[in-house]
C-alpha positions in Angstrom: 9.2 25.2 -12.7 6.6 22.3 -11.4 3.3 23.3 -9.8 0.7 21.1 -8.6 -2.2 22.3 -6.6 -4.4 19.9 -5.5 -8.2 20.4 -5.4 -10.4 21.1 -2.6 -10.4 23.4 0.7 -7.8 25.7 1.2 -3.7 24.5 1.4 -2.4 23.3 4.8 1.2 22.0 3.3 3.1 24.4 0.7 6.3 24.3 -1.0 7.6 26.9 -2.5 10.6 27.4 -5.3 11.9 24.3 -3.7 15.4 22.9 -4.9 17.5 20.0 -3.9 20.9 19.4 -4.3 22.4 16.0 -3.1 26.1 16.0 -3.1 26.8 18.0 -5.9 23.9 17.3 -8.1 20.6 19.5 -8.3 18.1 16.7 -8.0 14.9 19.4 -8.5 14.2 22.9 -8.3 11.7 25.9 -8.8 9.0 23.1 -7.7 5.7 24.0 -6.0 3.2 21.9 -4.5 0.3 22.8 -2.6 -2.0 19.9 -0.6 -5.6 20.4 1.1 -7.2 18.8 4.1 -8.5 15.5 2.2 -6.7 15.5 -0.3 -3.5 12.9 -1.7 -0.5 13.7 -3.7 1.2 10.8 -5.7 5.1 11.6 -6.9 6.1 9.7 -9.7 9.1 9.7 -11.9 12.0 7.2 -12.7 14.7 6.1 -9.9 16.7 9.1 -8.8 14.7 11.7 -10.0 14.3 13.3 -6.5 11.1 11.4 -4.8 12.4 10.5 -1.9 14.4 13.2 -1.6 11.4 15.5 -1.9 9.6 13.6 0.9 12.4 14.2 2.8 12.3 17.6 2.7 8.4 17.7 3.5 9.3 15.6 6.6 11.7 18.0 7.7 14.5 15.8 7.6 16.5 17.7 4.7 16.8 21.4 4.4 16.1 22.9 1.1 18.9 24.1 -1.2 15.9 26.4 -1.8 12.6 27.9 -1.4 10.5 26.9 1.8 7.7 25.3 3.1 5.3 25.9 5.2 1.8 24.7 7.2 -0.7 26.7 7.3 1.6 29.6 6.1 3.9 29.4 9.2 7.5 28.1 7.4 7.9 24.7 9.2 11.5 26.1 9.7 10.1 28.2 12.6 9.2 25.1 14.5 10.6 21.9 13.2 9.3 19.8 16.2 6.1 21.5 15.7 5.8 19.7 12.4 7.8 16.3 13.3 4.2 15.8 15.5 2.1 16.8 12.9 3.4 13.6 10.4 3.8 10.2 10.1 6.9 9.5 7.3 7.3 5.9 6.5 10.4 5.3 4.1 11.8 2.8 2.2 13.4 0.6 5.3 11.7 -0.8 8.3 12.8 -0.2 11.4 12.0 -3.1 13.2 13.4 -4.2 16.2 14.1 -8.1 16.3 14.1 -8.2 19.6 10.7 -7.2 19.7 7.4 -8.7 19.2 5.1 -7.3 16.8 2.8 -5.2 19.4 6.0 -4.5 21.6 7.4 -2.8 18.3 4.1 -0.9 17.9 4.1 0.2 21.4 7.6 1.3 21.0 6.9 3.5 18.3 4.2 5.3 20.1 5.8 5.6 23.1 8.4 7.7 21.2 5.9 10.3 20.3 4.8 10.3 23.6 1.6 8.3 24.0 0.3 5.0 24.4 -3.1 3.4 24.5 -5.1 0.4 22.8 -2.9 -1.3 19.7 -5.3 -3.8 18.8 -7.2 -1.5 16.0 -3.6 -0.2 14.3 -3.0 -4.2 14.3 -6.1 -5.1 13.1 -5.8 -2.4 10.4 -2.9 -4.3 8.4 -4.1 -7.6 9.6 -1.3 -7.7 11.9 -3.6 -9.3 14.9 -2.8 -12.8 14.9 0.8 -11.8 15.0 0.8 -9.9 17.9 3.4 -12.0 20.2 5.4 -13.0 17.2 9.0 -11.4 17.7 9.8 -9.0 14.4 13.3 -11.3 13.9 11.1 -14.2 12.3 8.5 -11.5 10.1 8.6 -11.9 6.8 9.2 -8.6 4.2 6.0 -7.7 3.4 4.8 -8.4 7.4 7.8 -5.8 8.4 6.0 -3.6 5.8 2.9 -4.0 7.0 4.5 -3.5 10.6 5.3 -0.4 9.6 2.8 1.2 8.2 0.7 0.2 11.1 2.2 2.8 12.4 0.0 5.3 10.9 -3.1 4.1 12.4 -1.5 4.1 15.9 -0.2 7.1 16.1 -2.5 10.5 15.4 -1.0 12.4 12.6 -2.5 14.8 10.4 0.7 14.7 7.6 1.5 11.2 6.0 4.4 11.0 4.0 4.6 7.3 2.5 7.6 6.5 0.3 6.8 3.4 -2.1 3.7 2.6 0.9 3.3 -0.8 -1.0 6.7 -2.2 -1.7 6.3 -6.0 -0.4 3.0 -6.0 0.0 0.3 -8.7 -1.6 -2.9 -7.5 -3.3 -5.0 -8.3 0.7 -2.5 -5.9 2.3 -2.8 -3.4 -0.7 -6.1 -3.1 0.0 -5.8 -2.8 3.9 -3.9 -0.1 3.4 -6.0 1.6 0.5 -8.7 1.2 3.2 -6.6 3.0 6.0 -5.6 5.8 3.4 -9.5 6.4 2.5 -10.4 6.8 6.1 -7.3 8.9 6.6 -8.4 11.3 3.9 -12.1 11.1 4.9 -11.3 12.6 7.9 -9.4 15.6 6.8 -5.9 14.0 6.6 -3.0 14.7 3.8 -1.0 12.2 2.1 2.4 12.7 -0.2 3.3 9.2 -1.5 5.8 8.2 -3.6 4.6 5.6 -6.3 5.9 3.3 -9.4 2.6 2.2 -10.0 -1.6 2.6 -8.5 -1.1 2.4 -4.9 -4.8 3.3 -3.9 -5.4 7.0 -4.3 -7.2 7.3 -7.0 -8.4 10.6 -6.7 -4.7 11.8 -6.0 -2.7 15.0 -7.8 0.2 13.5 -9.2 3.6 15.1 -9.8 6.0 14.2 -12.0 9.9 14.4 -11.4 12.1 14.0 -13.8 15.8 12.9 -14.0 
């Protein structure tokens, strides 16, 4: 069994006993994890020991093989779209339209959970401004990232669920999104990241998941 409990005020997000099986393989189980308001969690662990598929889970997207979890003690079973609008999951692809420009994709994105309003800070955030009208067929990898995970800042969430949040990304946009993460936190927000490396939360519980 894995526990980690990270400091602070009282849990919002908790697994419990939680197993995975993918295909026939158990990937993890009898894991616990506990996360605060302001407070980070940071999975680490080789390729295919289970952190993606543990983010997964915490998003809701894959069910358990077992255990449960829960937010603020309610199992997130009981209302799964209840919990889809709480986060924010960013995963390892990004789902950019090419069609699109770069503010049109952001708009897109929070018109889907039902709300729209002023991009120009989310873009501004990951230093996405100046590219604003350029269509997302002619962005780079690490601009698509940052694309992305401009998504946080646009769209009110207090879960984020970030798989490797800085694949592609330079040290300026590292630190952009340190910066976003900080203010997140600051502010009573949770974050579950998947990580090879320091990605910015350096006052983060980290779990890790063996193969």
């Amino acid at each position: 069994m894995t526990s980690v409990f990270t400091p602070g005020a009282p849990s919002l997000l908790v697994g419990q006993d939680l197993g995975c099986v993918r295909g026939e393989r158990l990937v993890f189980g009898g894991l616990d994890l506990s996360v605060g308001p302001g407070a980070a969690l940071v999975l680490t662990g080789p390729n295919g020991s289970g952190k993606s598929s543990l983010l997964r889970l915490l998003a809701g997207l894959l069910a358990p093989a077992r255990g449960r979890i829960a937010w603020d003690g309610v199992p997130v079973a009981d209302d799964p779209e209840a919990h889809r609008a709480r986060l924010v999951f960013v995963g390892h692809h990004d789902p950019v339209k090419p069609g699109l420009t770069v503010a049109e994709n952001l708009k897109f994105w929070m018109t889907m959970r039902d709300g729209i309003g002023d991009i120009g800070p989310a873009l501004a955030a990951l230093g996405l401004d100046r590219l604003a009208d350029q269509p997302g067929r002619y962005l780079s990898a690490g601009q698509r990232r940052r694309l992305n995970l401009a998504r946080l800042a646009a769209v009110p969430a207090r879960l984020w669920l970030l798989d490797e949040p800085t694949a592609g990304l330079d040290s300026a946009a590292q630190a952009m999104l340190a910066a976003l993460m900080d203010r997140h936190l600051a502010g009573g927000g949770l974050i579950v990241a998947s990580a090879h490396g320091p990605i910015g939360l350096g006052r983060a519980a980290t779990l890790e998941l063996v193969r």
